[in-house]
N, CA, C and O atoms as a GROMACS GRO file, in nm:
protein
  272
    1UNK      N    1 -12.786  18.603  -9.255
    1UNK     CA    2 -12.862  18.711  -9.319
    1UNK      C    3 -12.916  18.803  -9.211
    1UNK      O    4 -12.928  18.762  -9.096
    2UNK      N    5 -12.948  18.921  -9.245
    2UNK     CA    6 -12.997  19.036  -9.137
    2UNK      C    7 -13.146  19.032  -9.176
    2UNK      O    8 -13.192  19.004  -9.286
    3UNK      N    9 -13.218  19.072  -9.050
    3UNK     CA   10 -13.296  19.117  -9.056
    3UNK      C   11 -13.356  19.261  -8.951
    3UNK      O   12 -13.289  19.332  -8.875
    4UNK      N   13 -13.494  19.267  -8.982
    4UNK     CA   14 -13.508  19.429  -8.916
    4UNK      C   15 -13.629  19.426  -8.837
    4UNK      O   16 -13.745  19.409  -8.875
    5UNK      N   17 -13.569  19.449  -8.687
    5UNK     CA   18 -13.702  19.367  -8.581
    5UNK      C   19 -13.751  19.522  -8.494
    5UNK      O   20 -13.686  19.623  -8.467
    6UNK      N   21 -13.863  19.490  -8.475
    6UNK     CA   22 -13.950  19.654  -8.415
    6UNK      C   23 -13.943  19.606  -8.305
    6UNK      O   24 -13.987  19.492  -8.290
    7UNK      N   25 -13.883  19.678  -8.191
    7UNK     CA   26 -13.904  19.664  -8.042
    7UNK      C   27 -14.004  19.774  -8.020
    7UNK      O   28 -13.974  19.892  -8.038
    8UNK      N   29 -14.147  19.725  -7.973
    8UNK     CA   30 -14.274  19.798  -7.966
    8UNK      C   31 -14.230  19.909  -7.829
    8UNK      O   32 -14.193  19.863  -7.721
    9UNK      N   33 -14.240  20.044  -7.853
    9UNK     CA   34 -14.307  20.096  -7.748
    9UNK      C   35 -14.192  20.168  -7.704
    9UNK      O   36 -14.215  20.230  -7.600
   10UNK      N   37 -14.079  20.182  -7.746
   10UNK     CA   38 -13.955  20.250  -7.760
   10UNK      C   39 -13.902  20.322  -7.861
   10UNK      O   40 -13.947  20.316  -7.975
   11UNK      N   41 -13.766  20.425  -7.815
   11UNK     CA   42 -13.735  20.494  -7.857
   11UNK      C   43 -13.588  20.423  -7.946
   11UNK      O   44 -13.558  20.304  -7.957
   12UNK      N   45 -13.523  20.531  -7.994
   12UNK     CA   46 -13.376  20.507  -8.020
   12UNK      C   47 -13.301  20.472  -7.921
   12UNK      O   48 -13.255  20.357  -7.918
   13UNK      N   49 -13.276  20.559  -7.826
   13UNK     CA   50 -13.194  20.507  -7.714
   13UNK      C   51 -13.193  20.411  -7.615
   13UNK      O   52 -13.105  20.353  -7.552
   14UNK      N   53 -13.366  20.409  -7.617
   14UNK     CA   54 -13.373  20.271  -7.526
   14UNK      C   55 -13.363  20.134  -7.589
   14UNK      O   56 -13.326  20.032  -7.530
   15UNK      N   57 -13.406  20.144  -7.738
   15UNK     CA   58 -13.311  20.058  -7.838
   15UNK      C   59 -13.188  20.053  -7.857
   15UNK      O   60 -13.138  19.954  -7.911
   16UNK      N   61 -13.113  20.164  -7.814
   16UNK     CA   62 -12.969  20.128  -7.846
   16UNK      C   63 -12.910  20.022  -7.704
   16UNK      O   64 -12.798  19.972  -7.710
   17UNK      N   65 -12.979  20.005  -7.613
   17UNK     CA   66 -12.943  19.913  -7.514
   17UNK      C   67 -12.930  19.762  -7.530
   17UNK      O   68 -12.849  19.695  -7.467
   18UNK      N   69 -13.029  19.709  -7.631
   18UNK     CA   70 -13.038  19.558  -7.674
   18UNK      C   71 -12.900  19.524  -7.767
   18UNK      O   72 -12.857  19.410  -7.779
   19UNK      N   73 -12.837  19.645  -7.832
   19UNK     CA   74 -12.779  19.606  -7.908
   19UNK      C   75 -12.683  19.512  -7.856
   19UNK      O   76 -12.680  19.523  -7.733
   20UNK      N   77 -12.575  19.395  -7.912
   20UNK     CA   78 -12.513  19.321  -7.862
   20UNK      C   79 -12.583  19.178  -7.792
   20UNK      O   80 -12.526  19.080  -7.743
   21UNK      N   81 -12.713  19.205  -7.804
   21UNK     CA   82 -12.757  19.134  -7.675
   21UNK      C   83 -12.802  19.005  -7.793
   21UNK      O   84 -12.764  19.016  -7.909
   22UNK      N   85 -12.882  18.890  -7.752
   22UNK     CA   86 -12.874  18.767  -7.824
   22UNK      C   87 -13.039  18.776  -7.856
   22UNK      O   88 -13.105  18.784  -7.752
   23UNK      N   89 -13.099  18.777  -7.950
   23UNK     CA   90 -13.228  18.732  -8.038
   23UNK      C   91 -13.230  18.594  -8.057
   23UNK      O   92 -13.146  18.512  -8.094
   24UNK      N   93 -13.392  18.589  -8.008
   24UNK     CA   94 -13.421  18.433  -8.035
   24UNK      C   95 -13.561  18.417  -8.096
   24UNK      O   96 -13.661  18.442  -8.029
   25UNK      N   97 -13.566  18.386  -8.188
   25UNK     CA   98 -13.696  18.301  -8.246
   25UNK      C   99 -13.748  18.216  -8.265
   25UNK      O  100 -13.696  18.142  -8.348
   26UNK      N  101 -13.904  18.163  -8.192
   26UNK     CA  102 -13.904  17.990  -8.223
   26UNK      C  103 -14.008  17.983  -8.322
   26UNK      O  104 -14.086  18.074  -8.350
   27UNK      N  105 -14.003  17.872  -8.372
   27UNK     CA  106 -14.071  17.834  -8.479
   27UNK      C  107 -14.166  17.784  -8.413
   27UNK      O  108 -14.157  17.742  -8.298
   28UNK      N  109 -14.305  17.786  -8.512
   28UNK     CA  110 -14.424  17.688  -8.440
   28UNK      C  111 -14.410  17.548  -8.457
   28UNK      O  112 -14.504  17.472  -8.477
   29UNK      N  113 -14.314  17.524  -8.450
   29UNK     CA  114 -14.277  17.370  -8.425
   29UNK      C  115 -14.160  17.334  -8.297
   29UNK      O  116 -14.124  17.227  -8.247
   30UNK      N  117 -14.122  17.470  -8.273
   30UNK     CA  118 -14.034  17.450  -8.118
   30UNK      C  119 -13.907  17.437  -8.192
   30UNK      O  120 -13.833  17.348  -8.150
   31UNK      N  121 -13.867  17.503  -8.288
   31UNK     CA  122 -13.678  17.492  -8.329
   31UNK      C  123 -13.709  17.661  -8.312
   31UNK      O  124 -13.805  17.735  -8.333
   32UNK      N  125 -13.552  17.677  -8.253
   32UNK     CA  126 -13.519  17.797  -8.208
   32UNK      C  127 -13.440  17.865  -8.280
   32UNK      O  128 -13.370  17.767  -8.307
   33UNK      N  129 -13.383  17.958  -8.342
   33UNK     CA  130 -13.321  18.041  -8.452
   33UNK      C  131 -13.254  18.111  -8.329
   33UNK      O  132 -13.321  18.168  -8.243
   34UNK      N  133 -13.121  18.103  -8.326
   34UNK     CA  134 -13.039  18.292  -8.272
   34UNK      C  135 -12.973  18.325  -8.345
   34UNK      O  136 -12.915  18.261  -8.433
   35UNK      N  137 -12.970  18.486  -8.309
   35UNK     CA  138 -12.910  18.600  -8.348
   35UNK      C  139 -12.899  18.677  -8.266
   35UNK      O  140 -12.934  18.666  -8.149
   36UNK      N  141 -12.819  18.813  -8.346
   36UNK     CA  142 -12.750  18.895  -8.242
   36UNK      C  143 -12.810  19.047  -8.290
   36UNK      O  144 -12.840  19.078  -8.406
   37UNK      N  145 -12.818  19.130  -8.174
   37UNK     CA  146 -12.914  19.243  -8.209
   37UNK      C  147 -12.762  19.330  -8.248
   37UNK      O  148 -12.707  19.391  -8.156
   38UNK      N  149 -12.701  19.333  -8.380
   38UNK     CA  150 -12.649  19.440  -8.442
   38UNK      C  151 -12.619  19.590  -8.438
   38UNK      O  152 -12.516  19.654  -8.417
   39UNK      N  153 -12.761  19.627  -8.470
   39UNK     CA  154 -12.731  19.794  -8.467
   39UNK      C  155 -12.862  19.849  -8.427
   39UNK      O  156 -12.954  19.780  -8.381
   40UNK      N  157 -12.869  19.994  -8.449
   40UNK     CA  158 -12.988  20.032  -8.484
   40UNK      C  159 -13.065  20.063  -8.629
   40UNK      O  160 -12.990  20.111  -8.714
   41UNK      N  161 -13.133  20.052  -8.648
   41UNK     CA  162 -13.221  20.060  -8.793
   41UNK      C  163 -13.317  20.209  -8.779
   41UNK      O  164 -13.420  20.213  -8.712
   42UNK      N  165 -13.263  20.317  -8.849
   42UNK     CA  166 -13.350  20.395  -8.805
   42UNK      C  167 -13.339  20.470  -8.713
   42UNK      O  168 -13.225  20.477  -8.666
   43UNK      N  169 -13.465  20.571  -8.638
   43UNK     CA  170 -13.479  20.653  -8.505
   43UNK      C  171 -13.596  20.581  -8.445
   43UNK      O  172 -13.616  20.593  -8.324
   44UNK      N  173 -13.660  20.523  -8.504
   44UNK     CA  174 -13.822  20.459  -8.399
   44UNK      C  175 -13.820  20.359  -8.386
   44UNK      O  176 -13.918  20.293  -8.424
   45UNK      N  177 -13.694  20.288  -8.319
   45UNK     CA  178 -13.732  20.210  -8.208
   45UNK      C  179 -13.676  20.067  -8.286
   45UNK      O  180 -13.657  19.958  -8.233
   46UNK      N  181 -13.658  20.100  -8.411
   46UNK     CA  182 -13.601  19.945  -8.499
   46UNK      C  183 -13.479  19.924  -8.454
   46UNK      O  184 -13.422  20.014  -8.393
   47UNK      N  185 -13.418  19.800  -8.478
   47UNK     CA  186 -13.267  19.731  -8.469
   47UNK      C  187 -13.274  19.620  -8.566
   47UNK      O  188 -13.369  19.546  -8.593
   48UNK      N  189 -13.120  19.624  -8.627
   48UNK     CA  190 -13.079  19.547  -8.693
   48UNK      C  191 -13.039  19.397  -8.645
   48UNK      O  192 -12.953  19.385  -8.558
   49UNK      N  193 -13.092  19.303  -8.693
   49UNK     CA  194 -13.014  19.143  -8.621
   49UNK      C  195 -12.961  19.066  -8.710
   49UNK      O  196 -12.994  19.072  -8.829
   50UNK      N  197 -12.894  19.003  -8.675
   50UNK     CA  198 -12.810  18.918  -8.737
   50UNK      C  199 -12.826  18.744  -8.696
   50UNK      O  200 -12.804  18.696  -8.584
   51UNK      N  201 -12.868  18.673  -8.810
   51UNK     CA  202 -12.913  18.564  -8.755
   51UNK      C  203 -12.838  18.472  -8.899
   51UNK      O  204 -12.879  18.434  -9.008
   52UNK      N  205 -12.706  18.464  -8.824
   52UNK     CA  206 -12.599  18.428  -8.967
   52UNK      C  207 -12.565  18.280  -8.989
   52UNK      O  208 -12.478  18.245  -9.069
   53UNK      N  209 -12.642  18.188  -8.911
   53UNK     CA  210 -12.561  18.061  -8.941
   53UNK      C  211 -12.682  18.004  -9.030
   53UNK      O  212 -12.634  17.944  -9.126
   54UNK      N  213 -12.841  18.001  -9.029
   54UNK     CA  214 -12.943  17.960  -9.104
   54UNK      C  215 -13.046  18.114  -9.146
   54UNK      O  216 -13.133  18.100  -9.232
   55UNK      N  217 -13.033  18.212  -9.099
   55UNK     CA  218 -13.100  18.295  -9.175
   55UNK      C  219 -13.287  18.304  -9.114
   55UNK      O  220 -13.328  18.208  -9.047
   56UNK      N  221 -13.344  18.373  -9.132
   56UNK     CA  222 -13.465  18.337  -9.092
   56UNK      C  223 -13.571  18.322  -9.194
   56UNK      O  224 -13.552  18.395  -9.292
   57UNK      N  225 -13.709  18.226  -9.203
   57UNK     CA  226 -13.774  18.166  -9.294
   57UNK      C  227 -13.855  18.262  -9.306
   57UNK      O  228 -13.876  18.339  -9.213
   58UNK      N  229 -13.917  18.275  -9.427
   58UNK     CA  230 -14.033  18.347  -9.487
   58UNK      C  231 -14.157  18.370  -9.365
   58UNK      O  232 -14.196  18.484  -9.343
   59UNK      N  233 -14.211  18.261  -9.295
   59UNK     CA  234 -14.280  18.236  -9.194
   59UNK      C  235 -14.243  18.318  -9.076
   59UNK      O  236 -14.343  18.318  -9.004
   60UNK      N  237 -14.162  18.379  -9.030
   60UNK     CA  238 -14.102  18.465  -8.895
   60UNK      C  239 -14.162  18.609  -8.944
   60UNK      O  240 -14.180  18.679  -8.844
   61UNK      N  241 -14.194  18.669  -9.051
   61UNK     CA  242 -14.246  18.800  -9.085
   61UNK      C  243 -14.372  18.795  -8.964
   61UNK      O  244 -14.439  18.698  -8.927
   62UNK      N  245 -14.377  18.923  -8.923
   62UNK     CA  246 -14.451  18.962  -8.838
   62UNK      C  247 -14.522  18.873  -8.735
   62UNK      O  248 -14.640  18.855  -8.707
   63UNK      N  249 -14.388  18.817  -8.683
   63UNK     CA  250 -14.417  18.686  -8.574
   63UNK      C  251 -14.325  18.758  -8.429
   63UNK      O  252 -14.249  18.840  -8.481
   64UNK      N  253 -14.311  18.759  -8.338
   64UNK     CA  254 -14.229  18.792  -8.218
   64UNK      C  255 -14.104  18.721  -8.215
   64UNK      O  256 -14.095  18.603  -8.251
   65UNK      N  257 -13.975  18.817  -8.159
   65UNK     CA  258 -13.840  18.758  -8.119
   65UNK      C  259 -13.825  18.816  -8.003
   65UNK      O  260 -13.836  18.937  -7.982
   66UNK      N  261 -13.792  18.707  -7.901
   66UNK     CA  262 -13.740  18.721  -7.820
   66UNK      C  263 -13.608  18.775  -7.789
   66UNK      O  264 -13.517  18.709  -7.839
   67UNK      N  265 -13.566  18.898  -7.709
   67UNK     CA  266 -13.434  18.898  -7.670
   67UNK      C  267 -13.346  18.917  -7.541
   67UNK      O  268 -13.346  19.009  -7.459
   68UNK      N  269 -13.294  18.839  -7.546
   68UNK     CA  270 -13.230  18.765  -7.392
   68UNK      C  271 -13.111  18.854  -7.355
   68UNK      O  272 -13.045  18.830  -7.254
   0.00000   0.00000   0.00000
């Protein structure tokens, strides 16, 4: 399933650099979720991810992802 992650403090273009790159989210229990930064979402600074083998839980809304 996709979702739609705000990289704070950037533009479009400097968002269009993550794209391709690998998203990671941990849970507050230490299990780790990846995905892949897709596209862009938008002009301010959003991107699309893709986190297709489990999807991400109700609980990850307005929590931080890491991307590597």
């Amino acid at each position: 399933s996709g979702a739609c992650v705000l990289i704070n403090d950037v533009d479009a273009e400097e968002a269009q650099k993550v794209v391709g790159k690998k998203a990671v989210w941990t849970s507050p229990a230490g299990k780790k979720i990846t995905g892949t930064v897709s596209a862009l979402h938008g002009r301010k600074g959003n991107v699309r991810s893709i986190f297709a083998n489990e999807g991400l839980p109700g609980q990850s809304l307005g929590t931080k992802i890491q991307i590597e």
